[in-house]
C-alpha positions as CSV (number, residue, x, y, z in Angstrom):
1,X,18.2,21.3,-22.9
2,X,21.2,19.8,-22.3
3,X,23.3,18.8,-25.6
4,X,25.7,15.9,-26.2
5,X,29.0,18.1,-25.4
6,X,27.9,19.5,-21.9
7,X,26.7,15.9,-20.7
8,X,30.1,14.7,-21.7
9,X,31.6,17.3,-20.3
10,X,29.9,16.5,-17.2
11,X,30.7,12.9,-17.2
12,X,34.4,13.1,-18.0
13,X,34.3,14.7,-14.4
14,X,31.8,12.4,-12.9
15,X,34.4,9.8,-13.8
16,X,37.2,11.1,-11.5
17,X,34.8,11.2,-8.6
18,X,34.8,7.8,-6.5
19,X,31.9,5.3,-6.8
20,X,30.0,6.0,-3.7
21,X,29.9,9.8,-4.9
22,X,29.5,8.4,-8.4
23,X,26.5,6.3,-7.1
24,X,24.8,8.8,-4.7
25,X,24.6,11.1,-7.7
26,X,22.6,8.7,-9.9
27,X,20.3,8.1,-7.6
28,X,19.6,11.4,-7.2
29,X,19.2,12.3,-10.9
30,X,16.9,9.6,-10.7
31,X,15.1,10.6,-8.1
32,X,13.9,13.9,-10.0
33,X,12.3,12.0,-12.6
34,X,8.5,10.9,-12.3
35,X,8.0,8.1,-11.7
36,X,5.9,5.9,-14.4
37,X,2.8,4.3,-13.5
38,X,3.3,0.7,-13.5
39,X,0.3,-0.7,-15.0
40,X,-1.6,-4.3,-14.8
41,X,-0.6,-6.8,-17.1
42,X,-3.1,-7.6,-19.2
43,X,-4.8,-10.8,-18.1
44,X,-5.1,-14.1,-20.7
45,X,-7.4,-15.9,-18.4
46,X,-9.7,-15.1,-15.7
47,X,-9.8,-16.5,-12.2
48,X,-13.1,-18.5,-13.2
49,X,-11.9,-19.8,-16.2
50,X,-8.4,-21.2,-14.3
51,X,-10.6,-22.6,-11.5
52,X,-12.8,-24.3,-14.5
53,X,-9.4,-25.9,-15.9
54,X,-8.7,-27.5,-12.4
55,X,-11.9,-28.4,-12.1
56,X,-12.5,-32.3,-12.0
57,X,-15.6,-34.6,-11.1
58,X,-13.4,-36.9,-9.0
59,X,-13.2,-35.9,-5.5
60,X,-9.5,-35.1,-3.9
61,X,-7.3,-37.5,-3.0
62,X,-7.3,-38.6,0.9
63,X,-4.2,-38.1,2.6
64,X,-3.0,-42.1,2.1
65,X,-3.5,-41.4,-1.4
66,X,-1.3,-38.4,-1.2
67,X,1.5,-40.2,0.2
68,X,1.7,-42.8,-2.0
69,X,1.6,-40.6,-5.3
70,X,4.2,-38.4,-3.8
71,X,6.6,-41.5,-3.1
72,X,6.0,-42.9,-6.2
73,X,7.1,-39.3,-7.6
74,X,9.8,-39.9,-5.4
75,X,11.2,-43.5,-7.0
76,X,10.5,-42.0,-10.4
77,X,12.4,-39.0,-9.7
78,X,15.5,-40.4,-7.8
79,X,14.9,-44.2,-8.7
């Protein structure tokens, strides 16, 4: 295992190298590691409970309907 002296060591003349070199040799270091398994986030709500939330008993509005809330969003929004 490497210790605190040798990695500095190592980076002191890592530093003198120019970026692209610098760059190229991260990504290979990183490249050795393994790489972690990214898991699911856990999930607050399920799909059937969301749709439940939405869920109304009025029917959708028509597409008149739709225009006029979305100029009256409009005038609201820019007056």
């Amino acid at each position: 295992m490497m210790n605190v002296a040798e990695m500095s060591e190592i980076l002191g003349r890592v530093q003198t190298w120019m970026p692209k070199m610098r760059i190229m040799l991260a990504r290979k270091i990183l490249e050795t590691l393994d790489s972690p398994q990214i898991s699911e986030p856990p999930r607050k709500m399920s799909l059937h409970q969301v749709v439940g939330i939405l869920k109304t008993d009025s029917p959708p509005p028509n597409d008149e309907e739709c225009a006029k809330i979305v100029e009256e969003e409009r005038l609201r929004k820019h007056g």
